[in-house]
N, C-alpha and C positions, 0 to 999 in steps of 0.2 A: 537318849530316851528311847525307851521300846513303843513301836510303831505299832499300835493297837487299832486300827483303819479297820474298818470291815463293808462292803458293799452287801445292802440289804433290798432286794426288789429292783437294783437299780439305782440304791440310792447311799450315796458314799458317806456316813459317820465316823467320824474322827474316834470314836469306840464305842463298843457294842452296848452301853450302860445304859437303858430308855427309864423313863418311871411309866410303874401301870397307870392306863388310864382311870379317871376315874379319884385314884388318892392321892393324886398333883395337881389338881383342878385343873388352873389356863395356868400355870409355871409362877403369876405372881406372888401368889400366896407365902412361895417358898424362899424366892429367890433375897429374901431378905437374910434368909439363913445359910446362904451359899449359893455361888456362882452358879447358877442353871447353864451358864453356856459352855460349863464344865462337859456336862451327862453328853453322849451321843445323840440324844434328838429328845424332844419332848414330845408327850401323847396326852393331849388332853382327855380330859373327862367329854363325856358322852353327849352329842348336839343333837336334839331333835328338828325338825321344821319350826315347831312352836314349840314356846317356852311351855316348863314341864315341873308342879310342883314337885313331884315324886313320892316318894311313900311316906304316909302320916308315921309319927313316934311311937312306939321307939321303934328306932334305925340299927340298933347294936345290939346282939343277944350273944350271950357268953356262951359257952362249951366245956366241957373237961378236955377239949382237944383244941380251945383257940378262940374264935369271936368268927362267928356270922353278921356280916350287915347286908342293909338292902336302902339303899338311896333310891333305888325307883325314875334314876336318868334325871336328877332334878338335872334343871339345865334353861338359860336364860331363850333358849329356841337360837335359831340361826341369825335372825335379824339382830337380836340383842348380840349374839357371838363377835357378828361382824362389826358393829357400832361399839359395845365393851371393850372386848377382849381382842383383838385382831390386830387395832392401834400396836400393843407392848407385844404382842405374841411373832407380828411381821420382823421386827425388831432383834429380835433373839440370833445370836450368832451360830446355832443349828436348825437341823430340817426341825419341821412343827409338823406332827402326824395329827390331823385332826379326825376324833373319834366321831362318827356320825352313826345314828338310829333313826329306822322308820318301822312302819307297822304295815307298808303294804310297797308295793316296788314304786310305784306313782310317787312317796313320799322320798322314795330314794331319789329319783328324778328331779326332783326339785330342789331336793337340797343341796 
């Protein structure tokens, strides 16, 4: 079998395949349709400090060149992250890149 290993930051993945953040949620969603601990690491969707409706509807505008959306960081906040999602996500047989947002450096700090 070819040795598709790659060291990214520091941090060894069994292959370079990540999903964007954001269209994988926290990896459950998916992993009913295939083995998540296939990909080289997962990257969740985007954590604020507090939970975050995100942008009212609609989310998806068409193109003649593809589909714009905009979710607007919806996101359970940190506290919901760590009590939901963290349980199944610690779990996983690869690194878990967690996606974090703040709106000021202080918020970065805390979370």
């Amino acid at each position: 079998m070819v040795d598709l290993s790659v060291k990214i930051a520091g941090i060894c993945l069994k292959n370079p395949v990540m999903v964007a953040s954001g269209t994988f949620g926290f990896a459950r969603e998916y992993s009913r349709m295939f083995d998540v601990n296939e990909l080289g690491a997962v990257v969740t969707k985007g954590i604020t400090l507090l939970p975050k409706e995100g942008t009212p509807p609609p989310r998806l505008f068409e193109t003649p060149a593809g589909l714009l959306n905009s979710v607007g960081l919806e996101n359970p906040g940190v506290e919901g992250f760590i009590r939901d999602e963290w349980p199944y996500l610690k779990n996983l047989q690869v690194p878990v890149i967690v996606n974090i947002a703040g709106e000021t450096v202080e918020e970065y700090r805390r979370i």
